[in-house]
Backbone as CSV, one residue per row, in Angstrom:
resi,resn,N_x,N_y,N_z,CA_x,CA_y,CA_z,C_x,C_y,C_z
1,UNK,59.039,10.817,18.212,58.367,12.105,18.171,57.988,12.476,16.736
2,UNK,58.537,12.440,16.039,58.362,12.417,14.158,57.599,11.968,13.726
3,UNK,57.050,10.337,13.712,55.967,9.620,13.547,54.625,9.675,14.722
4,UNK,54.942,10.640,15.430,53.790,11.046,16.386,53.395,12.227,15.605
5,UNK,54.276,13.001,15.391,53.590,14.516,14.040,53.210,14.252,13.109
6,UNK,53.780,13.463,12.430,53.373,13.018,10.843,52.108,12.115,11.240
7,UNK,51.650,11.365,11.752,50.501,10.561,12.235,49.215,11.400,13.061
8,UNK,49.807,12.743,13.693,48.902,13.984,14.093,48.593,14.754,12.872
9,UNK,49.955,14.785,11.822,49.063,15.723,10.462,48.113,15.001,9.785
10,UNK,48.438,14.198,9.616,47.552,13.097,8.769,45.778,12.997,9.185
11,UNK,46.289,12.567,10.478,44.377,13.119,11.080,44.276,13.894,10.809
12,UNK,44.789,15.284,11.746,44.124,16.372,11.007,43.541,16.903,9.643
13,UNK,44.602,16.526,8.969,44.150,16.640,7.469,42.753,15.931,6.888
14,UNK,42.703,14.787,7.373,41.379,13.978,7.094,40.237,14.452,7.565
15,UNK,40.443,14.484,9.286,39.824,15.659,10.064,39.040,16.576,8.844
16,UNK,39.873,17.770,8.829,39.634,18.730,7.733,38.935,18.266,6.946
17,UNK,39.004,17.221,6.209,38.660,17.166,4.962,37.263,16.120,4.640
18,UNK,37.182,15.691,6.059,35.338,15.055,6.377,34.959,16.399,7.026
19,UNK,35.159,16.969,6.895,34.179,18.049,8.072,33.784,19.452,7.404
20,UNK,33.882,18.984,5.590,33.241,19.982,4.898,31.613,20.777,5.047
21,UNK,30.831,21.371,5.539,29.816,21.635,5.681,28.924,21.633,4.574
22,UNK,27.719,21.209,4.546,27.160,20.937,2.868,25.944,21.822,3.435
23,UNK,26.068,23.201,2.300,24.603,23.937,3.195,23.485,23.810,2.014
24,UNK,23.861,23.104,0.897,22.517,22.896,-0.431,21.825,22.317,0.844
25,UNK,20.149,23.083,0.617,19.134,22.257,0.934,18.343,22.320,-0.560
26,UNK,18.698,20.895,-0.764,17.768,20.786,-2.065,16.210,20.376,-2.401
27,UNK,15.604,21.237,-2.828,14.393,21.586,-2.874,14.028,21.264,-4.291
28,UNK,12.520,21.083,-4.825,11.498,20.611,-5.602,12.071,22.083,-6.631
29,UNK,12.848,21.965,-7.992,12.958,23.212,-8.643,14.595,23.439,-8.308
30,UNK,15.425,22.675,-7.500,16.423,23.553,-7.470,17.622,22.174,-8.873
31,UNK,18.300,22.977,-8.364,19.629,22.736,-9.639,20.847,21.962,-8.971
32,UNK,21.486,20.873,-9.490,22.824,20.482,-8.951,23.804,20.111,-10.553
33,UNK,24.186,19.206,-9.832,25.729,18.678,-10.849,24.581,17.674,-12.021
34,UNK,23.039,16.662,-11.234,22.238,15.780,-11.416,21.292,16.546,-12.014
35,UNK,21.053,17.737,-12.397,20.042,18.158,-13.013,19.212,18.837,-12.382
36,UNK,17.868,19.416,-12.798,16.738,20.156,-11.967,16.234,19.056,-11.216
37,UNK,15.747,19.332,-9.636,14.879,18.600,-9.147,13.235,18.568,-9.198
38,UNK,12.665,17.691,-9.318,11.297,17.321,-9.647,10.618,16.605,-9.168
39,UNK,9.167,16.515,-8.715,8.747,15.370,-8.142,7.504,15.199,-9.230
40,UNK,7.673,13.961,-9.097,5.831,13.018,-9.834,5.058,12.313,-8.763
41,UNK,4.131,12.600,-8.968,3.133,11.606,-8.330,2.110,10.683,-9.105
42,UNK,2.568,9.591,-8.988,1.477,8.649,-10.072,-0.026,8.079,-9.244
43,UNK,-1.151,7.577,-10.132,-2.464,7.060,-8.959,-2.067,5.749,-9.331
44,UNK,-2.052,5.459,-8.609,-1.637,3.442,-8.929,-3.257,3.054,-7.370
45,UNK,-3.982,2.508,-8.780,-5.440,2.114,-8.039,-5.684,0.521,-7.424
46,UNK,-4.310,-0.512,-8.145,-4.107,-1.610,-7.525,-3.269,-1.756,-6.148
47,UNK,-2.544,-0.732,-5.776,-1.928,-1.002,-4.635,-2.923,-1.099,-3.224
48,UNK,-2.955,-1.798,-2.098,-3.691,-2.212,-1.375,-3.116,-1.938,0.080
49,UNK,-1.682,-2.610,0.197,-1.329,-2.762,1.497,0.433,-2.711,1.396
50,UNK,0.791,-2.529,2.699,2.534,-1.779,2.614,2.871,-2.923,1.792
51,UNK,3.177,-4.176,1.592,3.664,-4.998,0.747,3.845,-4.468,-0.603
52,UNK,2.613,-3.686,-1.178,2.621,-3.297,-2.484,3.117,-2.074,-2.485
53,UNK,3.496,-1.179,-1.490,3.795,-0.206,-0.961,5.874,-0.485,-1.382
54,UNK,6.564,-1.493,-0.826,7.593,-2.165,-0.503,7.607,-2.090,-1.775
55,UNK,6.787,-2.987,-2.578,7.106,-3.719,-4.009,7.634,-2.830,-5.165
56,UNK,6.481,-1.276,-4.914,6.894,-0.227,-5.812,8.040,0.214,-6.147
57,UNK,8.456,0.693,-3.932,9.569,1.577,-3.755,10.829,0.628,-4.104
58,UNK,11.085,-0.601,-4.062,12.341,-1.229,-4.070,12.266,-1.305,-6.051
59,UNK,11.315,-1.169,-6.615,11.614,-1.126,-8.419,11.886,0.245,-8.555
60,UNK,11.112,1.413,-7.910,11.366,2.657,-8.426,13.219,3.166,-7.952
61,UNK,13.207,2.615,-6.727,14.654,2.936,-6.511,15.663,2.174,-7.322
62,UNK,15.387,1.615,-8.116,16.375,0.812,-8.954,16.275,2.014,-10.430
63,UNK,15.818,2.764,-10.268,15.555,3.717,-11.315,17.300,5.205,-11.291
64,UNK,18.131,5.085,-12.196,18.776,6.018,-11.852,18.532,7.427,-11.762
65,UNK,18.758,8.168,-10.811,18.435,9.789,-10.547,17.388,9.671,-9.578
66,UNK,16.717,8.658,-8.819,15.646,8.758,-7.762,16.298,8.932,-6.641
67,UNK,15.592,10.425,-6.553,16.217,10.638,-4.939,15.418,10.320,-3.246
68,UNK,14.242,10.095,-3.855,13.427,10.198,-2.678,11.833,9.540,-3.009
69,UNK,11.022,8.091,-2.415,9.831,7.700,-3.432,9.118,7.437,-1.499
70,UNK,7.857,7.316,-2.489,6.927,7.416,-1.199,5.578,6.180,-1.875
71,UNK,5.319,5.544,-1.299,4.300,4.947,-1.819,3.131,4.543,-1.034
72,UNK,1.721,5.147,-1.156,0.985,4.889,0.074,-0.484,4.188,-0.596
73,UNK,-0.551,3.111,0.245,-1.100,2.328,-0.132,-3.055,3.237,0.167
74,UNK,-2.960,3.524,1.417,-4.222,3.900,1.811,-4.688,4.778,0.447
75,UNK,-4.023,5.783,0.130,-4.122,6.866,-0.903,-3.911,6.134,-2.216
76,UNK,-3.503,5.462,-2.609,-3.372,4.900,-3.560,-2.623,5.967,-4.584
77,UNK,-1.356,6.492,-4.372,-0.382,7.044,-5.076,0.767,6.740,-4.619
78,UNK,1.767,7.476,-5.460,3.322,7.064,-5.387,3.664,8.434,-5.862
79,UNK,4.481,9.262,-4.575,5.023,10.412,-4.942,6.785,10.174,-4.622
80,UNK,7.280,10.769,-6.222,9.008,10.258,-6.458,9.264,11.684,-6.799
81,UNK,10.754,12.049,-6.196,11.525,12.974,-5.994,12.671,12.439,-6.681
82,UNK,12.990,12.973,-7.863,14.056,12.779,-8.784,14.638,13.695,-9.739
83,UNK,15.926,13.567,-10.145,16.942,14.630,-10.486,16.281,14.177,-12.061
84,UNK,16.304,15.608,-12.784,15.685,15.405,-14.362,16.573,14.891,-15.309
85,UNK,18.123,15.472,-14.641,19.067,15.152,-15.914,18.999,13.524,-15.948
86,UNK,19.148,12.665,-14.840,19.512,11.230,-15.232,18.333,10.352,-15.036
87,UNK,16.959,11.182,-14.892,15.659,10.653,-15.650,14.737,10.859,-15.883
88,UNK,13.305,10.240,-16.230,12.241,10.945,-16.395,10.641,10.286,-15.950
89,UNK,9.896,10.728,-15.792,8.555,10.729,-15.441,8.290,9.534,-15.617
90,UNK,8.165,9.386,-17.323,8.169,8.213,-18.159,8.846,6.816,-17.010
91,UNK,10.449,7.166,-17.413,10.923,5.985,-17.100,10.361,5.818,-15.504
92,UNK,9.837,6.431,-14.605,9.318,6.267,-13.570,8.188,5.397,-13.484
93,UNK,7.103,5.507,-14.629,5.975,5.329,-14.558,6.375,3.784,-15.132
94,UNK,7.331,3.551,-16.002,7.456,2.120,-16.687,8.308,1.161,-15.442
95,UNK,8.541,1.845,-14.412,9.537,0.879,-13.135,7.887,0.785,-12.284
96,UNK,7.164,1.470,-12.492,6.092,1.434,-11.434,5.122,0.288,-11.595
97,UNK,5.264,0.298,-13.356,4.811,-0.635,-14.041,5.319,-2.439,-13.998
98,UNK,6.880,-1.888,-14.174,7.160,-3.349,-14.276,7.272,-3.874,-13.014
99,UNK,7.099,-3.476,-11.979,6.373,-3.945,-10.630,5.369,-4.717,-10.370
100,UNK,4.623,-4.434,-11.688,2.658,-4.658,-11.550,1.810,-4.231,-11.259
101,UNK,2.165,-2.750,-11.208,1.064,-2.012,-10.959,0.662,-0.787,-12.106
102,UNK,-0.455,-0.629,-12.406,-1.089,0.498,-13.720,-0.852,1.389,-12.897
103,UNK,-0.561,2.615,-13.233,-0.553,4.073,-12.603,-0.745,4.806,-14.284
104,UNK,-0.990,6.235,-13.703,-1.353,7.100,-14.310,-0.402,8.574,-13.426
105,UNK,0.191,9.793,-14.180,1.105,10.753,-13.454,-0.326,11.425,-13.667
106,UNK,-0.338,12.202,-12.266,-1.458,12.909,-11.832,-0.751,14.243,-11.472
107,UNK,0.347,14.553,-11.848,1.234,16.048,-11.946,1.784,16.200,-13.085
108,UNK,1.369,17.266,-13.127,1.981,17.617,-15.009,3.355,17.810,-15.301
């Protein structure tokens, strides 16, 4: 009966302690522990088809502080959602780059 309570607190406790509610909805401008959030959008005029689409997003996500990248080939841009403190525009535009593709930030 002892190791049936102590093995019932124990869940519970864990229980408890995954089942924190997270109500940040973090938005373009808001603030965390990672800095202000921000998005860029670069024109990258060589991208063609989802492959180059793939090629972007798997270099830009190797970028630290990227929270969220989009890359569309039809449109020929790349819009990235990233925390300011752990990076920047710049270093965005040089991962977009060392991919192989020229872009230009078309948001100030």
């Amino acid at each position: 009966m002892k190791n049936t309570l102590i093995i019932l607190s124990a869940f519970l406790i864990l229980a408890a302690a995954g089942c924190t509610k997270k109500t940040s909805n973090e938005t373009a401008g808001d603030k965390n522990s990672e800095g202000k959030i921000e998005t860029a959008e670069y024109k990258c005029p060589g991208m063609h088809c989802s492959g180059c689409e793939e090629t972007i997003a798997e270099e830009v996500k190797k970028v630290d502080g990227v929270k969220e990248i989009k890359a569309d080939a039809k449109e020929k841009y790349v819009r990235v959602v990233f925390y300011a403190g752990k990076t920047s525009k710049e270093d965005i535009s040089k991962a977009i780059s060392s991919a192989g593709y020229d872009n230009e930030l078309i948001t100030p």
